[in-house]
C-alpha positions, 0 to 999 in steps of 0.5 A: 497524438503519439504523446497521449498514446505513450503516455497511456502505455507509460500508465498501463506499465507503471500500474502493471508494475506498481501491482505486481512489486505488490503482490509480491511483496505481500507474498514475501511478507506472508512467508517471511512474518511469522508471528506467533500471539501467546493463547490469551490473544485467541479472542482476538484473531477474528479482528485481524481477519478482513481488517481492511488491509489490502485495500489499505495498501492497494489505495496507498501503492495507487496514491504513491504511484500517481504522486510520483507519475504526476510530480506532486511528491506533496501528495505522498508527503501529506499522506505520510505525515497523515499516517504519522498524525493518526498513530501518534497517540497509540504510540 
């Protein structure tokens, strides 16, 4: 019983902390960032609004936490080279 309460706690803190080094890493990359398009580019600022990135970084930091809580460091390897998979073309 002790076993599954420590283990619950070392969860709550593992995901308290996993959210907050991502909230701050993305107020860090908000203020440090600051990438300046050439106006030719101004009909395009609409596809970088609500692009799915923070959901995107949301389900990775979750999907990194829980391969590591659980030592399936396969799980964050898969993911990576699934990463590298889908962009290899555009590169």
């Amino acid at each position: 019983m002790l076993t599954l309460v420590l283990n619950a706690i070392g969860l709550g803190v593992g995901l308290t902390v996993t959210a907050l080094f991502g909230f701050l890493a993305e107020r860090f990359l908000d203020f440090t960032v600051t990438v300046k398009f050439p106006p030719s580019f101004d009909v395009l600022n609409h596809v970088e609004k609500g692009g799915g990135g923070r959901q995107l970084a949301l389900l990775e930091r979750v999907l990194f936490f829980g391969s590591l809580w659980t030592g399936r460091y396969e799980v964050a390897a898969g993911w990576l080279a699934f990463k590298v998979a889908a962009k290899w073309a555009s590169w």
